[in-house]
VEXDREN-2710 file (C-alpha; in Angstrom, 1 decimal):
% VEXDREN-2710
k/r/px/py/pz
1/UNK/0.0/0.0/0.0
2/UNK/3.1/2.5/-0.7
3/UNK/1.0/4.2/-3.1
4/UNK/-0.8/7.9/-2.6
5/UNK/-3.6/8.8/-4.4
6/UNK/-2.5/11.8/-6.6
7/UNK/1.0/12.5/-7.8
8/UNK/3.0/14.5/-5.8
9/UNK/4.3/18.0/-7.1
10/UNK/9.0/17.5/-7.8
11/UNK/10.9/20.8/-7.1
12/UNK/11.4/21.1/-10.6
13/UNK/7.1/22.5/-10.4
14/UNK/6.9/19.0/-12.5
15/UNK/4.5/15.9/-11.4
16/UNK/5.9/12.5/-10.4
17/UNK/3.3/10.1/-11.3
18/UNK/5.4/7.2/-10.3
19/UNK/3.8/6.8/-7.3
20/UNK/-0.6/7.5/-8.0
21/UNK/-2.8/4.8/-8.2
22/UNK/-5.1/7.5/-9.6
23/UNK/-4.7/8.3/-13.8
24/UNK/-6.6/11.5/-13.5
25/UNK/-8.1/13.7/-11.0
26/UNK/-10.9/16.6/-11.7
27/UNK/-12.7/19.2/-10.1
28/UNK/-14.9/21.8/-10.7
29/UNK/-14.5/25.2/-11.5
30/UNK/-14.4/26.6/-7.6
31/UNK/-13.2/23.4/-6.1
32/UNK/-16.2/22.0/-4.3
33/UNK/-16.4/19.0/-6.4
34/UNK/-13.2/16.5/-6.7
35/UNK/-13.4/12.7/-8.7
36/UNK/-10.4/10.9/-8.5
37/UNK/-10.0/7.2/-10.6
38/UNK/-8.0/4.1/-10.1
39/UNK/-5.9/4.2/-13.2
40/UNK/-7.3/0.7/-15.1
41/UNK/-6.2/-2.4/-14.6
42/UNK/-5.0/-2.2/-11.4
43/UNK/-4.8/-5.0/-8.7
44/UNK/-3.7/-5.4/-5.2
45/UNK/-0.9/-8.1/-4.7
46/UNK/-3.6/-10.7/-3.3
47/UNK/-5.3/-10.6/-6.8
48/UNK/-8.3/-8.2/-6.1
49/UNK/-8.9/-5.2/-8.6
50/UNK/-8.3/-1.5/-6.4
51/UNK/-11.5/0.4/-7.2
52/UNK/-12.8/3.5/-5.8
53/UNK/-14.1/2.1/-2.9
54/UNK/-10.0/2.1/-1.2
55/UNK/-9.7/6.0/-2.1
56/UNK/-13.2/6.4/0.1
57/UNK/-11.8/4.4/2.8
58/UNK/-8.6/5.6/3.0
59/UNK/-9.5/9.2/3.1
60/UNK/-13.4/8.6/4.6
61/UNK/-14.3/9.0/8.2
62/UNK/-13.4/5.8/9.5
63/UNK/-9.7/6.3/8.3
64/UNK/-7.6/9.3/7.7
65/UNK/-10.5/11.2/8.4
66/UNK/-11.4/10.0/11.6
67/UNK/-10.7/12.8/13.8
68/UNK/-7.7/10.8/15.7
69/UNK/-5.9/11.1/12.3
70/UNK/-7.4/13.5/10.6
71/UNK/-3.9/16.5/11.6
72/UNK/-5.0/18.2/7.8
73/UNK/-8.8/18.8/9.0
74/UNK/-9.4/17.6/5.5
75/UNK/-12.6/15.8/6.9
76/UNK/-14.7/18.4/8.2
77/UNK/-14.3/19.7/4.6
78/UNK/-16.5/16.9/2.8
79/UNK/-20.5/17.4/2.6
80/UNK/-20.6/14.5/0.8
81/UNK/-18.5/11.4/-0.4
82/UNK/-19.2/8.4/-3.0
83/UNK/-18.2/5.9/-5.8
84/UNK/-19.3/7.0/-9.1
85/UNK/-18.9/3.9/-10.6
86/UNK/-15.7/1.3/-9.7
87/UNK/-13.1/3.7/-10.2
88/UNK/-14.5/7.3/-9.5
89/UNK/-14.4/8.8/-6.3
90/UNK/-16.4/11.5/-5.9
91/UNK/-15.6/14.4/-2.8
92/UNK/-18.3/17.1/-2.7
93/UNK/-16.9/19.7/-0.2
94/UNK/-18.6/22.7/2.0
95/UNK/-15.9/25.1/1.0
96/UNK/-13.5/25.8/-1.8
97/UNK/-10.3/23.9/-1.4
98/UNK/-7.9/24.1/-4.7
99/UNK/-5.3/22.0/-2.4
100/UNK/-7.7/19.0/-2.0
101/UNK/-6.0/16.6/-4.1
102/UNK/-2.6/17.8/-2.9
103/UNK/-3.1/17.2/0.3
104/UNK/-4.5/13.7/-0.5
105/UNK/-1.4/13.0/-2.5
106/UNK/0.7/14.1/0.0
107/UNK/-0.4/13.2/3.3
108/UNK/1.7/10.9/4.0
109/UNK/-0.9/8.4/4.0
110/UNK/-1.1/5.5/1.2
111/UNK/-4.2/4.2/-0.1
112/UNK/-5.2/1.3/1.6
113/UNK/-7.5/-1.9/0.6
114/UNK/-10.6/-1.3/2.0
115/UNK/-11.4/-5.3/2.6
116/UNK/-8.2/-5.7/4.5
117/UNK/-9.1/-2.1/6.7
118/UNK/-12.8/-2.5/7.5
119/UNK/-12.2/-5.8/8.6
120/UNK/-9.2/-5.0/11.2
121/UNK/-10.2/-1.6/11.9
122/UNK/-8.2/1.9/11.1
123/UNK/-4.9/1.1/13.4
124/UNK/-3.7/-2.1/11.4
125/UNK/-0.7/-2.2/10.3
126/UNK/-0.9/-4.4/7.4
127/UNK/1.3/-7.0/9.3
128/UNK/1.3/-10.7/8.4
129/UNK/1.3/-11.2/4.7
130/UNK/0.5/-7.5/3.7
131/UNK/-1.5/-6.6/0.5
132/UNK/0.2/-3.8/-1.6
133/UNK/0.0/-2.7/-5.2
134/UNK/4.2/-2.1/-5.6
135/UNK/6.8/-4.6/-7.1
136/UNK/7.1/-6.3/-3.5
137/UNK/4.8/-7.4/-0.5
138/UNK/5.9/-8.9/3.1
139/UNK/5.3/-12.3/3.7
140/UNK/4.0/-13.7/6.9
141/UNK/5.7/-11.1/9.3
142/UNK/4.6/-10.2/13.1
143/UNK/5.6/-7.1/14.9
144/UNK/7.6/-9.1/17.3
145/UNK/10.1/-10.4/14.4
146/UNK/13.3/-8.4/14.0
147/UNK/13.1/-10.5/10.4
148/UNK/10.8/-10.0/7.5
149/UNK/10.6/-11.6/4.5
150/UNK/9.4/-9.7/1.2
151/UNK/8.3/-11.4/-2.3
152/UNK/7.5/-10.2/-5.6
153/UNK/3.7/-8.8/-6.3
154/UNK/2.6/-11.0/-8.9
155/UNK/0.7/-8.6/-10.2
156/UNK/2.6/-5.6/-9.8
157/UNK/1.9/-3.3/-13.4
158/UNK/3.3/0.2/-12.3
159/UNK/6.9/-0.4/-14.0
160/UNK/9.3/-3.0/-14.9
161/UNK/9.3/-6.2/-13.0
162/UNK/12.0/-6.5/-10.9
163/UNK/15.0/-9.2/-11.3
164/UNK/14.7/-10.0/-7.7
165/UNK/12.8/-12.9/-6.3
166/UNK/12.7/-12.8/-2.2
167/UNK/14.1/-9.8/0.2
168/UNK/15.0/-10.6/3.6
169/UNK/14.8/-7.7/6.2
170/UNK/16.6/-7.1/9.5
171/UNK/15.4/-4.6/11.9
172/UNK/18.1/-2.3/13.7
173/UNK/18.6/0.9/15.6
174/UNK/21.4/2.6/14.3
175/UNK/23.3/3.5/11.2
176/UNK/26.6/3.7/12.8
177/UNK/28.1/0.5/11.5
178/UNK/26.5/0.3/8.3
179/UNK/29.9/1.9/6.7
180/UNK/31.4/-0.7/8.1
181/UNK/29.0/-3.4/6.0
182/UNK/29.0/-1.5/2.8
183/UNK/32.8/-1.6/3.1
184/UNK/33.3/-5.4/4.0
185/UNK/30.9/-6.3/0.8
186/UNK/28.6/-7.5/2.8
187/UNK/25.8/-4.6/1.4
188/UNK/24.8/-3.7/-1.9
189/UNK/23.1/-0.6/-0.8
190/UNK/22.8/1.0/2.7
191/UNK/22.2/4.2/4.3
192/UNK/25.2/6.0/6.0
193/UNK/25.7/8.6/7.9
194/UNK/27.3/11.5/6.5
195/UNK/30.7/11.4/8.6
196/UNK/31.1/7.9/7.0
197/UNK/31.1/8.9/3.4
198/UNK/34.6/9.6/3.1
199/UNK/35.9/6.5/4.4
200/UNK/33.4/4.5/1.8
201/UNK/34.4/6.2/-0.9
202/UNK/37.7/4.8/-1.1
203/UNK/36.6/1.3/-1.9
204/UNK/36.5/1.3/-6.2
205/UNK/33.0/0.0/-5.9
206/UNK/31.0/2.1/-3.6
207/UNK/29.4/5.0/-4.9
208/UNK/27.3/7.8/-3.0
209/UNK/23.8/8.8/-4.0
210/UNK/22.1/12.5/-2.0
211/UNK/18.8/12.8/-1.3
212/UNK/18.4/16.2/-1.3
213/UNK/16.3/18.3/0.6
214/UNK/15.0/15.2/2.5
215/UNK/16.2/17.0/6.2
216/UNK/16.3/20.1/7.4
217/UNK/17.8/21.5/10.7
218/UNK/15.8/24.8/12.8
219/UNK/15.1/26.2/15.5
220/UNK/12.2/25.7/17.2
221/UNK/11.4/28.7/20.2
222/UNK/8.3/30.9/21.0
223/UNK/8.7/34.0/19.3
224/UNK/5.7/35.1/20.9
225/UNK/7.5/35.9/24.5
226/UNK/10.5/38.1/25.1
227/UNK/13.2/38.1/23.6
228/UNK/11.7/35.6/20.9
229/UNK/9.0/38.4/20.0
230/UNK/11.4/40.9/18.6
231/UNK/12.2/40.1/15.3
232/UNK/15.5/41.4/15.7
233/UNK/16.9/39.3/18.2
234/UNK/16.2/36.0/15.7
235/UNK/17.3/38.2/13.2
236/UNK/20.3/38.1/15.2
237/UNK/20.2/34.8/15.5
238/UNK/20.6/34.1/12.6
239/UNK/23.4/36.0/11.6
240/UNK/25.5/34.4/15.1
241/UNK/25.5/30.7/14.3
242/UNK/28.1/29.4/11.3
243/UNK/26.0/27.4/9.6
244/UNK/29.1/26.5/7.4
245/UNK/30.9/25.2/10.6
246/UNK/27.9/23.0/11.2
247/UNK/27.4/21.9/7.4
248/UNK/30.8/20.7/7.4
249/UNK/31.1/19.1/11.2
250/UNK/27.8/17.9/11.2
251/UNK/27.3/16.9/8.5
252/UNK/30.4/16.0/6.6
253/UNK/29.3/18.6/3.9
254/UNK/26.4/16.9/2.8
255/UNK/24.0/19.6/3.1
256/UNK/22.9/23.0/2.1
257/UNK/23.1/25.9/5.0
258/UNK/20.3/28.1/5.8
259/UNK/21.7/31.1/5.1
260/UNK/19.6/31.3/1.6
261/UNK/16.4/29.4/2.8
262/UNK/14.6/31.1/5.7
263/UNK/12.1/30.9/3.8
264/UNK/11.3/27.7/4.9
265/UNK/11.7/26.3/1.3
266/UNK/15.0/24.4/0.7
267/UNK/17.2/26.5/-2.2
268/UNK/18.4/23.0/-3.5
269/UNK/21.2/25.0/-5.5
270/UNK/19.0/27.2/-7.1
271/UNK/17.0/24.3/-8.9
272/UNK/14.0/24.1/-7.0
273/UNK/11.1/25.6/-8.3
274/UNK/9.8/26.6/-5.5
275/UNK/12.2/28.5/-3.9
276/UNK/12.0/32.4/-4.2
277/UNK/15.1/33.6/-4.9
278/UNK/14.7/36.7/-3.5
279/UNK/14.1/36.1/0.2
280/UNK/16.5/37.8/3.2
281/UNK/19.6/36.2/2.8
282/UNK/21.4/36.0/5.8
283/UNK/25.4/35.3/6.9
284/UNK/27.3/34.7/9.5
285/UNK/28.4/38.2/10.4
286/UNK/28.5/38.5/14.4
287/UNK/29.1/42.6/14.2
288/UNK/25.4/42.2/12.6
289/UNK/24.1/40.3/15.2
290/UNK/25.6/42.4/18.0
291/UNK/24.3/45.9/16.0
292/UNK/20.8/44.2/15.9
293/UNK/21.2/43.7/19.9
294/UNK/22.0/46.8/20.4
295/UNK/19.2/48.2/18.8
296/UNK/16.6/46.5/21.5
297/UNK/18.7/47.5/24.1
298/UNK/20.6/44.2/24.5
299/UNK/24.4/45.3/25.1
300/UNK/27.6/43.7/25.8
301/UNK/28.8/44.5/29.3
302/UNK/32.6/44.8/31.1
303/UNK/32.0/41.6/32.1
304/UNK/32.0/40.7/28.3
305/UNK/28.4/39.0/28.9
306/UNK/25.5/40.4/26.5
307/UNK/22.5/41.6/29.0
308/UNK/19.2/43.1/28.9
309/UNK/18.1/46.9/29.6
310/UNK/17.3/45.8/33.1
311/UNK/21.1/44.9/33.5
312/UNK/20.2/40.9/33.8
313/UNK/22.6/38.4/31.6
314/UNK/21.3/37.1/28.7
315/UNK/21.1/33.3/29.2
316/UNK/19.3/31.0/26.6
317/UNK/19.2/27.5/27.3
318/UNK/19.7/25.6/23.9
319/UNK/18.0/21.6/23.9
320/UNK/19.2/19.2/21.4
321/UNK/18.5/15.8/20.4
322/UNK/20.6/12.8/21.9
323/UNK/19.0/10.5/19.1
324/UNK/20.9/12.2/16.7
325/UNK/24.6/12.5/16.3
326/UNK/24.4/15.8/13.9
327/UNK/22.2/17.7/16.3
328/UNK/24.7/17.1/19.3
329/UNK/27.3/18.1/17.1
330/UNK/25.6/21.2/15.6
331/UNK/24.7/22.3/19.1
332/UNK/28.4/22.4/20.5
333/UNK/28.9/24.6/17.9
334/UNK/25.9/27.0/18.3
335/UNK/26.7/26.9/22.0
336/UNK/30.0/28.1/21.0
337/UNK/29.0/30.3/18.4
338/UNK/27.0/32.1/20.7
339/UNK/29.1/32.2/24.1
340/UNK/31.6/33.8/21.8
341/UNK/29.3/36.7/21.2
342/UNK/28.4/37.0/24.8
343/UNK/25.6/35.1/25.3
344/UNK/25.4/32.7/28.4
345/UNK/24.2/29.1/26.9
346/UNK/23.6/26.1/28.7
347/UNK/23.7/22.6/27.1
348/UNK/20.7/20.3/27.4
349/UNK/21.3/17.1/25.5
350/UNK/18.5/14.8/26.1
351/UNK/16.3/12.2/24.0
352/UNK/13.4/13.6/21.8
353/UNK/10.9/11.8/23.9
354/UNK/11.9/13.5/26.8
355/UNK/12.1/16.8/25.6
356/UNK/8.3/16.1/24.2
357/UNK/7.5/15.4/27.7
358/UNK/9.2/18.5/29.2
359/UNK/7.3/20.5/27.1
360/UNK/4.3/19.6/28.5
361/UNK/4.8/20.4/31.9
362/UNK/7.5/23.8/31.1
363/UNK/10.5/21.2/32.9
364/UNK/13.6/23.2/33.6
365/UNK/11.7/26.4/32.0
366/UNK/12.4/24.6/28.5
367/UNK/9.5/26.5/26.8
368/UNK/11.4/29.8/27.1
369/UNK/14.9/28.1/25.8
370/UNK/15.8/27.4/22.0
371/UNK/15.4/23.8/20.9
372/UNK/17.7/22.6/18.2
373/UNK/16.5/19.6/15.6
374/UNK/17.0/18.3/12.4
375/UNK/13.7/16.2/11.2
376/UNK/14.7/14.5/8.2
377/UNK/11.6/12.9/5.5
378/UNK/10.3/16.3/4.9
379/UNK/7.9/17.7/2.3
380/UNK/9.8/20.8/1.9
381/UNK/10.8/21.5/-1.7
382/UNK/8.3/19.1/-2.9
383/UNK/5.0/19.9/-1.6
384/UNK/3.8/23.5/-1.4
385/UNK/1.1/22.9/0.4
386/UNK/2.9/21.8/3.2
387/UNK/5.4/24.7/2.2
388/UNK/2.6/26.4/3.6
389/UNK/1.8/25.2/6.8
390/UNK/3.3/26.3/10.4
391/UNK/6.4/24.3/11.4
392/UNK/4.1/22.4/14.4
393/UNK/2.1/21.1/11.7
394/UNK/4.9/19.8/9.6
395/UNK/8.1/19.7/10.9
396/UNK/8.3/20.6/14.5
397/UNK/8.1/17.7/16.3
398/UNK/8.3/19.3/20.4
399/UNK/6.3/22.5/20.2
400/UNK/2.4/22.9/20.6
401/UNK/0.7/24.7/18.1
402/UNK/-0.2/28.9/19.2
403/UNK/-2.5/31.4/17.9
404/UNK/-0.2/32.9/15.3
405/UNK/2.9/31.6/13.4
406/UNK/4.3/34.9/12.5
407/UNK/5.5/37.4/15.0
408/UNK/4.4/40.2/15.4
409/UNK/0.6/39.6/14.7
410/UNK/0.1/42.0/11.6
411/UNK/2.8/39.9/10.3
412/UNK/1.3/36.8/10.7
413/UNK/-2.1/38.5/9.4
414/UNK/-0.6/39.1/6.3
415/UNK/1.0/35.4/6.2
416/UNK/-2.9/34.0/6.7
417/UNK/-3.6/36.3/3.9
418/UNK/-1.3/34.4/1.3
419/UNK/-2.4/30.7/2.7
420/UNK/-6.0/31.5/1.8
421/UNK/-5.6/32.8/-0.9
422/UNK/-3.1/29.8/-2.0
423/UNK/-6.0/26.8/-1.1
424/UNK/-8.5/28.6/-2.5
425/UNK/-6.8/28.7/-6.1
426/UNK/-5.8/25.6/-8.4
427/UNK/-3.5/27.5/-10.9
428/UNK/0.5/26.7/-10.1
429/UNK/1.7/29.8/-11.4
430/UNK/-0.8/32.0/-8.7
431/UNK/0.2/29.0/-6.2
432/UNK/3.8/29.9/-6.9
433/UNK/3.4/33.5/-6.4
434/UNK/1.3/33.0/-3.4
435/UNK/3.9/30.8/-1.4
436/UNK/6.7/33.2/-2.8
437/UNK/4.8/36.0/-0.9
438/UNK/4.9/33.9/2.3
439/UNK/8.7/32.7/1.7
440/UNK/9.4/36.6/1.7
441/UNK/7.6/36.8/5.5
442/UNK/8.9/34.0/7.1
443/UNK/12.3/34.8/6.0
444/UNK/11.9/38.4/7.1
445/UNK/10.2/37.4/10.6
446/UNK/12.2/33.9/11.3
447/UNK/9.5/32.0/13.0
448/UNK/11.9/29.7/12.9
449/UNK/15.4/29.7/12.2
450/UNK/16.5/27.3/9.4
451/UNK/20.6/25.9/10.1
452/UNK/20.9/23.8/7.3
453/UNK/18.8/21.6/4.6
454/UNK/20.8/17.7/5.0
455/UNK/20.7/15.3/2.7
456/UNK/19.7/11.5/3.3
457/UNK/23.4/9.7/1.9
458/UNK/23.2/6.3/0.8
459/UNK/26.1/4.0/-0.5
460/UNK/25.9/1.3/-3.3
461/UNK/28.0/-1.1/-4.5
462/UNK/28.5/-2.3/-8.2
463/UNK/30.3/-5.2/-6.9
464/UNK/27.0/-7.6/-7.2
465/UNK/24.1/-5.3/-9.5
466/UNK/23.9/-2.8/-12.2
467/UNK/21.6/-0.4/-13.4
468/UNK/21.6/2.0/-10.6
469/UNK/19.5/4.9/-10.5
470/UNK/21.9/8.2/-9.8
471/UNK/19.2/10.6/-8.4
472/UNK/18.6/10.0/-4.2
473/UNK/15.2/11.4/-5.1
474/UNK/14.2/8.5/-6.5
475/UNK/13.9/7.1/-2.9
476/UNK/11.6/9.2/-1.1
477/UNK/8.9/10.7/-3.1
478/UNK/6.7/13.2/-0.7
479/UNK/7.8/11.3/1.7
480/UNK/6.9/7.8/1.5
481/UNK/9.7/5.4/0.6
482/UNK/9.5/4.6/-3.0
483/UNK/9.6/0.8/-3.7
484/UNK/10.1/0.9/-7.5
485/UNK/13.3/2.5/-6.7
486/UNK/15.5/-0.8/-7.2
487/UNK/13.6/-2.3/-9.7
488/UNK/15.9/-1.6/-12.5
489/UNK/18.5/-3.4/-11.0
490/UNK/20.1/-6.2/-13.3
491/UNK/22.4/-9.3/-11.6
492/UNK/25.8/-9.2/-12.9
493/UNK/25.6/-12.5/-13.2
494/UNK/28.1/-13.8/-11.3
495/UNK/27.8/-15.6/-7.9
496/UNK/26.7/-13.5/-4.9
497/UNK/28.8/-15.2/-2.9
498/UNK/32.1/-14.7/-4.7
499/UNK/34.6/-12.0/-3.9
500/UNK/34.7/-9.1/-6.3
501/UNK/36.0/-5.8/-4.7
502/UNK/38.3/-6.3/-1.9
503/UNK/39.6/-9.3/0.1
504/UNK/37.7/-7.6/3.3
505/UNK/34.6/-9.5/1.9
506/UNK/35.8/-12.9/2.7
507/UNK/35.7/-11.4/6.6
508/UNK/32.0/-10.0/6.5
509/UNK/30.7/-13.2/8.6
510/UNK/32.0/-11.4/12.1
511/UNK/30.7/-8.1/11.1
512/UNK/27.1/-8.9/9.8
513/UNK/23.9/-7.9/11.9
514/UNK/23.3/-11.8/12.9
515/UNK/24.6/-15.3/12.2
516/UNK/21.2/-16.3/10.6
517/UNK/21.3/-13.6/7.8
518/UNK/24.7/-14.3/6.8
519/UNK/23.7/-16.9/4.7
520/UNK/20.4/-16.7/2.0
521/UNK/18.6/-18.5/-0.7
522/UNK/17.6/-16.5/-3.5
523/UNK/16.5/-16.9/-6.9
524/UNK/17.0/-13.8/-9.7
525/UNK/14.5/-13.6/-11.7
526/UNK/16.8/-12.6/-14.6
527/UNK/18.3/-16.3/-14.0
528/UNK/16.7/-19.6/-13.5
529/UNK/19.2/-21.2/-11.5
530/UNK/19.3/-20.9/-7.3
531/UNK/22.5/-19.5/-5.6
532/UNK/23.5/-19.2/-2.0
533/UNK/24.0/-16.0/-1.0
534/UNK/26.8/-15.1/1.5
535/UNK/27.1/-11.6/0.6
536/UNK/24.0/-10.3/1.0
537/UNK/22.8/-6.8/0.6
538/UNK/21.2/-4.5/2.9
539/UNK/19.3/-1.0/2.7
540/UNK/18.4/1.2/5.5
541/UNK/16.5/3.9/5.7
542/UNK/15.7/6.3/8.7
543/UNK/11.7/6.8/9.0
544/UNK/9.9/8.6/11.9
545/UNK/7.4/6.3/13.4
546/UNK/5.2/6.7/15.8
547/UNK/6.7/6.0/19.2
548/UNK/5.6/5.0/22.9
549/UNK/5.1/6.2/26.2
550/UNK/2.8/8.7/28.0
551/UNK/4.3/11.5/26.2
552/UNK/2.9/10.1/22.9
553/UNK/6.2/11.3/21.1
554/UNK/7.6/10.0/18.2
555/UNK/10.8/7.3/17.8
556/UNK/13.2/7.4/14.7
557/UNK/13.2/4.1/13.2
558/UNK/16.0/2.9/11.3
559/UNK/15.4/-0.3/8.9
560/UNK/18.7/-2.1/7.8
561/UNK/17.3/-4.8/5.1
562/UNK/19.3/-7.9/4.1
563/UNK/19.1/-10.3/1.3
564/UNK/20.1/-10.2/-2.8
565/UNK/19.2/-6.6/-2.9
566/UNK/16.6/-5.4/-0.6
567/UNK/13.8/-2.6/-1.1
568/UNK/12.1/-1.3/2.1
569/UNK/8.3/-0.4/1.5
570/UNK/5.9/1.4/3.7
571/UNK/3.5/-1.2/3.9
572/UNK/4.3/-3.2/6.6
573/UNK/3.3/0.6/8.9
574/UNK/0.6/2.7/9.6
575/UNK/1.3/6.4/9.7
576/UNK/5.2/7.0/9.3
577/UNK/5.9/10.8/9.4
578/UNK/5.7/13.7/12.1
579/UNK/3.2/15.2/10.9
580/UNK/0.5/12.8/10.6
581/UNK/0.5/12.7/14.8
582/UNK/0.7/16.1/14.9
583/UNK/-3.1/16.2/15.5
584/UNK/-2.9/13.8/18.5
585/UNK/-0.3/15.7/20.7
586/UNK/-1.3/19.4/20.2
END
């Protein structure tokens, strides 16, 4: 069930059908009547036909649209919802929405069979032998199994067939030694992290693919409340921090900084059509920052300590995430960044759940400090809708939503301005111009300040498979993982199980994740004959999930897959990104 129901927008301003189950969708000329249908033909991996009636479902009252789920409010916008025939969905609406099928599209939230859903209720998770319509399906898998077994869809018609007859999948909770798999040839294709690139690169077979524009890395504070509500003291902000330093330290360089893209809208090198070029740039100039102190009356004393007109220190405590290595990293340096300017800064590096938790209840006063997070399977730069929306609704994870976004209220008056006037209009080029307009605000009034725009870095062999595709976008597409992604790939017909880059693969048995996945049966479909695999290949992926606890925070997931060449779908979840809780913790 990886499959939306309309394509999602690319930052090129072009349509990636790849991943619709819908052919066409219409609508009337002021948006209060949508039909979306099932592109012909197609079937659901158990052999039944998708038809109009899984669209209703999926987005219907007693799924997405349940108000549990429902973080868009797209339900309280439908008067009226039926099947035309088998593959029109009709969605008669009480107001004009010109984003309707774009948010549909890019929920986050896959079209589901509606015979598998009504009969296990909405918070299945497709476990046991999940039905999908991409190239592969899990087979027999429980939530307690740290192994899952994935098999071809026999009657998968969205692309090529894939050369690849069974995946086997590990679970794990880090990325930290999958360099060390890629580089022992035990992995075909893995997620890193960024630090590792470097050292992966020097094996003749490993290659590096980015996707781009898949993180990004803020600030999250309540510019509401002093100091937060004068625009230029995060202003200033932004102008203290080297988000260079942090690109390159965090990161390993494989990421954009923020200087270019307060806008909210990743710059992507210039190439993203949706990106308005002329925003407030910022830089890291400190003489700026102090100037724009001084001019609310914040001024550096003979102590060398910045402090406030009343003569108390300025002292902002700055939270970062102990889940991930870049954001403990990037706040060392932002703590020093600042302290050198003469700000007092302490450190607060706890787990994400935690700091969800302190929020709640103002622990250690955290809702006047400055939290630091990177949040990476974003919509930004493909989805303008969500362009659009606050950061709580898309990608602040701690913070509870507040009456305005923009700071100071006329400001964010003008913002709410622009958003109507973006849903209420189906034409791109107006839509463009629309979120331009509220690019220019946010990167004027910083309700958030942006540090850098990561990349997701994933390694590849060529030891073992050809045909890979060179553009990390193919991977995540609005946000959902992509399983048609590895379905080019040809065998090179040679032995899995024979050493082809570097001696270092004969010694991949005392590195592997377990004992049991060292050793594989698989058949390529390209081939007729059986091999034994003692190579096998992995992929991981880092997805947000939903997590535990009385918090009712999220977990970061990471999925490390082994077999012949593993592809990790969606299907085997329920409601993967930040956002889509949103709705539940406010």
């Amino acid at each position: 069930m990886e499959y939306g129901g309309t394509p999602q927008p690319l930052p090129n301003g072009s349509y990636n059908q790849e991943m619709a189950i819908t052919d066409w969708v219409k609508h009337n000329a002021n948006f209060t009547q949508w039909i979306f249908n099932v592109r012909p033909g197609l079937k659901w991996s158990d052999g039944t036909n998708v038809t109009s009636q899984d669209i209703l479902y999926t987005f219907g009252p007693n799924y997405f649209f349940n108000p549990n789920y429902d973080f868009l409010g797209m339900g309280s916008e439908v008067a009226k919802e039926f099947a035309i025939n088998s593959s029109a969905a009709e969605y008669d609406l009480n107001v004009s929405d010109g984003t309707f099928a774009l948010k549909i599209g890019g929920a986050g939230i896959p079209v589901v069979p509606q015979e598998v859903f009504a009969k296990n209720g909405p918070d299945y998770l497709n476990f046991g032998t999940n039905v999908v319509v991409g190239p592969f399906y899990a087979s027999n898998y429980s939530a307690s199994n740290t192994q899952m077994v994935m098999l071809p869809n026999p009657y998968y018609s969205l692309g090529s067939k894939p050369a690849i007859s069974q995946i086997d999948v590990n679970f794990v909770e880090t990325l930290s030694t999958m360099a060390t798999y890629v580089e022992s040839g035990a992995v075909d294709l893995a997620q890193i992290n960024p630090s590792d690139a470097p050292a992966v690169l020097k094996f003749p077979n490993i290659h590096l693919l980015q996707e781009r524009g898949n993180g990004i890395t803020m600030l999250e504070f309540n510019d509401s409340i002093y100091p937060y509500n004068m625009t230029q003291f995060r202003q200033a902000l932004a102008y203290a921090i080297n988000d260079s330093d942090i690109v390159n330290s965090a990161f390993a360089g494989y990421a954009e900084t923020g200087y270019n893209g307060q806008g909210v809208v990743d710059p992507m090198n210039g190439t993203n059509y949706w990106y308005n070029p002329n925003v407030q740039k910022y830089s890291f100039d400190q003489n700026k920052s102090l100037s724009l102190l001084a001019s609310i009356g914040i001024m550096k004393g003979s102590d060398g300590l910045l402090h406030y007109k009343n003569g108390t220190a300025v002292s902002i405590t700055l939270w970062a995430d102990t889940d991930q290595t870049e954001d403990t990293v990037a706040a060392g340096i932002m703590q020093n960044n600042l302290e050198s300017m003469g700000f007092t800064v302490p450190l607060q590096i706890t787990s994400l759940d935690n700091m969800i938790g302190y929020y709640q209840g103002n622990v250690q006063g955290i809702q006047s400090g400055i939290i630091l997070r990177t949040f990476y399977g974003n919509d930004n730069s493909y989805n303008y809708y969500f362009d659009s929306l606050p950061g709580w609704d898309t990608y602040w994870d701690i913070t509870t939503p507040s009456q305005h976004w923009l700071w100071p209220p006329s400001a964010d008056a003008e913002y709410q301005s622009n958003t109507t006037a973006l849903y209420a209009t189906g034409n791109t080029t107006q839509d463009k111009q629309y979120l331009f307009n509220i690019e220019s605000l946010q990167s004027q009034y910083l309700p958030t300040v942006v540090i850098a725009y990561p990349s997701v870095v994933y390694a590849y062999s060529t030891a073992h498979w050809t045909n890979w595709l060179h553009d990390g976008s193919y991977f995540w597409s609005g946000g959902t993982f992509n399983a048609t992604a590895l379905t080019s790939l040809q065998p090179l017909g040679q032995s899995s199980g024979s050493s082809t880059s570097t001696s270092s693969q004969q010694q991949q048995s005392s590195s592997s994740p377990s004992s049991s996945s060292v050793s594989s049966q698989f058949t390529s479909q390209a081939g007729s004959q059986t091999s034994s695999a003692t190579t096998p290949a992995i992929v991981t992926t880092t997805i947000t999930a939903p997590g535990g606890g009385s918090s009712g925070g999220l977990s970061t997931v990471t999925i490390l897959a082994i077999a012949v060449v593993v592809i990790i779908t969606l299907g085997a979840g329920g409601y993967y990104l930040a956002r889509s809780r949103r709705g539940n913790r406010a």
